[in-house]
C-alpha positions as CSV (number, residue, x, y, z in Angstrom):
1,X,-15.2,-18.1,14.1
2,X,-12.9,-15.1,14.1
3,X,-10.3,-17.9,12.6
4,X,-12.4,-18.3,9.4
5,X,-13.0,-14.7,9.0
6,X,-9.4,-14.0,9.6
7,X,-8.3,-16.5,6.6
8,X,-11.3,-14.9,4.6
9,X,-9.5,-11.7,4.8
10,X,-6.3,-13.4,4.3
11,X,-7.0,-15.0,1.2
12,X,-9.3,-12.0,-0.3
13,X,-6.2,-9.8,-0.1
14,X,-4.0,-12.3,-1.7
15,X,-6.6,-12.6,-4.6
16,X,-7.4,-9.1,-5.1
17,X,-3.5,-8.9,-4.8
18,X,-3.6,-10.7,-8.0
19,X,-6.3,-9.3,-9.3
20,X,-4.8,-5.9,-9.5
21,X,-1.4,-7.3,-10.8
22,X,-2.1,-9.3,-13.1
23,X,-3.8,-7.1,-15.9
24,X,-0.9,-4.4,-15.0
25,X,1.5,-7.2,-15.8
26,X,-0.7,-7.0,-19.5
27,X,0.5,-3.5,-20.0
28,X,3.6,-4.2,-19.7
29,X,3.8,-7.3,-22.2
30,X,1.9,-5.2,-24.5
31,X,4.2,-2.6,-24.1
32,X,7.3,-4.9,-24.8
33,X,9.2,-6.2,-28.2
34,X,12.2,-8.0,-27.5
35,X,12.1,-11.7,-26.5
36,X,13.5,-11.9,-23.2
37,X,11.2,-9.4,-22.3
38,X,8.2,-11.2,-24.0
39,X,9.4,-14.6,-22.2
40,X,9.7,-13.3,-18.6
41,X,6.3,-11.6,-18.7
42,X,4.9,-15.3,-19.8
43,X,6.8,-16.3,-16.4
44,X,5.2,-14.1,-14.2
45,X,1.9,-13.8,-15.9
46,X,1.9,-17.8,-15.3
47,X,3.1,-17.9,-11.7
48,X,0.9,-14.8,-10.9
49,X,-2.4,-16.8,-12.0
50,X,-1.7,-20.4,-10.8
51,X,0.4,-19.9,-7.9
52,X,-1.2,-16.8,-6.1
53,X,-4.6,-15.7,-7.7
54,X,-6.4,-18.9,-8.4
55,X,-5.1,-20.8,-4.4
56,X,-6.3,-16.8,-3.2
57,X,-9.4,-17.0,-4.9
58,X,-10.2,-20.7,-4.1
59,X,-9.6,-20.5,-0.3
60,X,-11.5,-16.8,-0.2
61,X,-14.5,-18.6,-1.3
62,X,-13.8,-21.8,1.1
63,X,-13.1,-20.0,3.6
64,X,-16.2,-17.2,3.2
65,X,-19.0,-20.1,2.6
66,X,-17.1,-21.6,5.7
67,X,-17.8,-18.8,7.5
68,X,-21.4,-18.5,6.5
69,X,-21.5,-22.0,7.6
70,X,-20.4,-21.7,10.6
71,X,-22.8,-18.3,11.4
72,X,-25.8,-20.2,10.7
73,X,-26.8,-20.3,6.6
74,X,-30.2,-19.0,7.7
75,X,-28.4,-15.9,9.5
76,X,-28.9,-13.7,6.8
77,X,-31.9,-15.3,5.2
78,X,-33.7,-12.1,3.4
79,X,-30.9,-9.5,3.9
80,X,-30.1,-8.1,0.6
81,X,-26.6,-7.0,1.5
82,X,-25.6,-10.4,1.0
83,X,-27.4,-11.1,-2.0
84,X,-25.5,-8.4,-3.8
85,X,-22.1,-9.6,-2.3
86,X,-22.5,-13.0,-3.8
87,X,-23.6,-11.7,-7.1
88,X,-20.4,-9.4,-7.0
89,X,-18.0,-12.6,-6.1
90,X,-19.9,-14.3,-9.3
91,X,-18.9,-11.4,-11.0
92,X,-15.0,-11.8,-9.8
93,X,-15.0,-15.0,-10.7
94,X,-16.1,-14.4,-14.3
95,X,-13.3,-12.0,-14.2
96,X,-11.2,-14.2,-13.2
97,X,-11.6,-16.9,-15.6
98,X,-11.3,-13.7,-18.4
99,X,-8.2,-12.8,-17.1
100,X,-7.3,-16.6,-17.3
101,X,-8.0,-16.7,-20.8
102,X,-6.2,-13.1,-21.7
103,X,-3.3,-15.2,-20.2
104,X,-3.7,-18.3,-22.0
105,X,-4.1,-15.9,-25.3
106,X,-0.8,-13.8,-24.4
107,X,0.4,-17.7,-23.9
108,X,0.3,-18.3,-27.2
109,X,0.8,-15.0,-28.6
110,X,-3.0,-14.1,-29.9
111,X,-3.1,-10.9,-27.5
112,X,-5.6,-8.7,-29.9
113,X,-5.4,-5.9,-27.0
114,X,-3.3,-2.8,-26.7
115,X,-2.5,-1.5,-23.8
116,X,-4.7,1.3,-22.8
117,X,-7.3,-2.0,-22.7
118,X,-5.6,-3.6,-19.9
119,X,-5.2,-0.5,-18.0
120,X,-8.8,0.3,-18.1
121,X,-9.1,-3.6,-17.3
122,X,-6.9,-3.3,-14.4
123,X,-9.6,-0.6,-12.7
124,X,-12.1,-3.1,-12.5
125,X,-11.9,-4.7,-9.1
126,X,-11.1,-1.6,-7.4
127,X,-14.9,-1.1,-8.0
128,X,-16.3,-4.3,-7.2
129,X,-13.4,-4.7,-3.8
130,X,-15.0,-0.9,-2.5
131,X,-18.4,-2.4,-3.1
132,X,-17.9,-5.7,-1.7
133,X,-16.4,-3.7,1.8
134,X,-19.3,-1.3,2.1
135,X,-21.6,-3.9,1.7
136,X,-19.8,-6.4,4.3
137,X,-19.3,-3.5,6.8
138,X,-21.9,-1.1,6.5
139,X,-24.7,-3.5,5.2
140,X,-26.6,-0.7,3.9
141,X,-29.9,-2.7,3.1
C-alpha cells in the first residue's frame, strides 16, 4: 500500500513538474523572434508534454485509483474531501488537454496569446496542487 502511494506522489510531482513548466516555456516562445529560438522552444515544448507531463499525469491517475482500490472503494463512500479532490483532478486534466492544444497551436504557429497570458496561465495549478494537499492531508469535511 505505501508502494502505490509512494508512486502516486512520485508521478503527481512529475506532472505538476510539467504543469508548472510548460506554460513558463509559453512565455518564453512568445517572448522570442528569431528562428532557432522559435524551433528549440517547439523541442522542448514537445518533449516537456509527451515525454514527462502526459506518462506523469497518466500513472498519477493509475497509480491514485490504484490506491483507492487497494483501500477499499467504499472507504470513503460519503466523505466529501474526496469528492472535491476528484473534481479538482477533472479539472487538471482539462487543463491539461488546454495546454496540449496551446502546444499543438504554437506547433503550428497560431499562438493568438501574449505573454502576460501564459504567465497568469502558469499560476493555475499552484491553486488547484495547495487545494488538492489540504484536502488529502487535512480532509477538512
Amino acid at each position: 500500500m505505501l508502494w502505490l502511494k509512494a508512486l502516486h506522489l512520485i508521478f503527481m510531482v512529475t506532472w505538476f513538474a510539467g504543469l508548472f513548466y510548460l506554460p513558463r516555456l509559453f512565455v518564453y516562445h512568445t517572448m522570442s523572434e528569431d528562428q532557432p529560438s522559435l524551433d528549440r522552444f517547439k523541442i522542448m515544448e514537445r518533449k516537456l508534454f509527451f515525454g514527462i507531463m502526459t506518462p506523469g499525469a497518466i500513472l498519477t491517475i493509475v497509480f491514485g485509483l490504484w490506491t483507492w482500490y487497494a483501500n477499499g472503494w467504499g472507504a470513503y463512500a460519503g466523505t466529501q474531501w474526496l469528492h472535491v479532490k476528484l473534481a479538482l483532478i477533472l479539472v487538471l486534466v482539462i487543463y491539461h488537454i488546454y495546454c496540449g492544444k496551446l502546444l499543438l497551436d504554437f506547433k503550428h504557429d497560431r499562438n493568438r496569446h501574449g505573454h502576460v497570458f501564459y504567465r497568469c496561465l502558469n499560476e493555475f495549478p499552484i491553486l488547484i496542487l495547495v487545494a488538492i494537499i489540504i484536502l488529502a492531508v487535512v480532509r477538512p469535511f
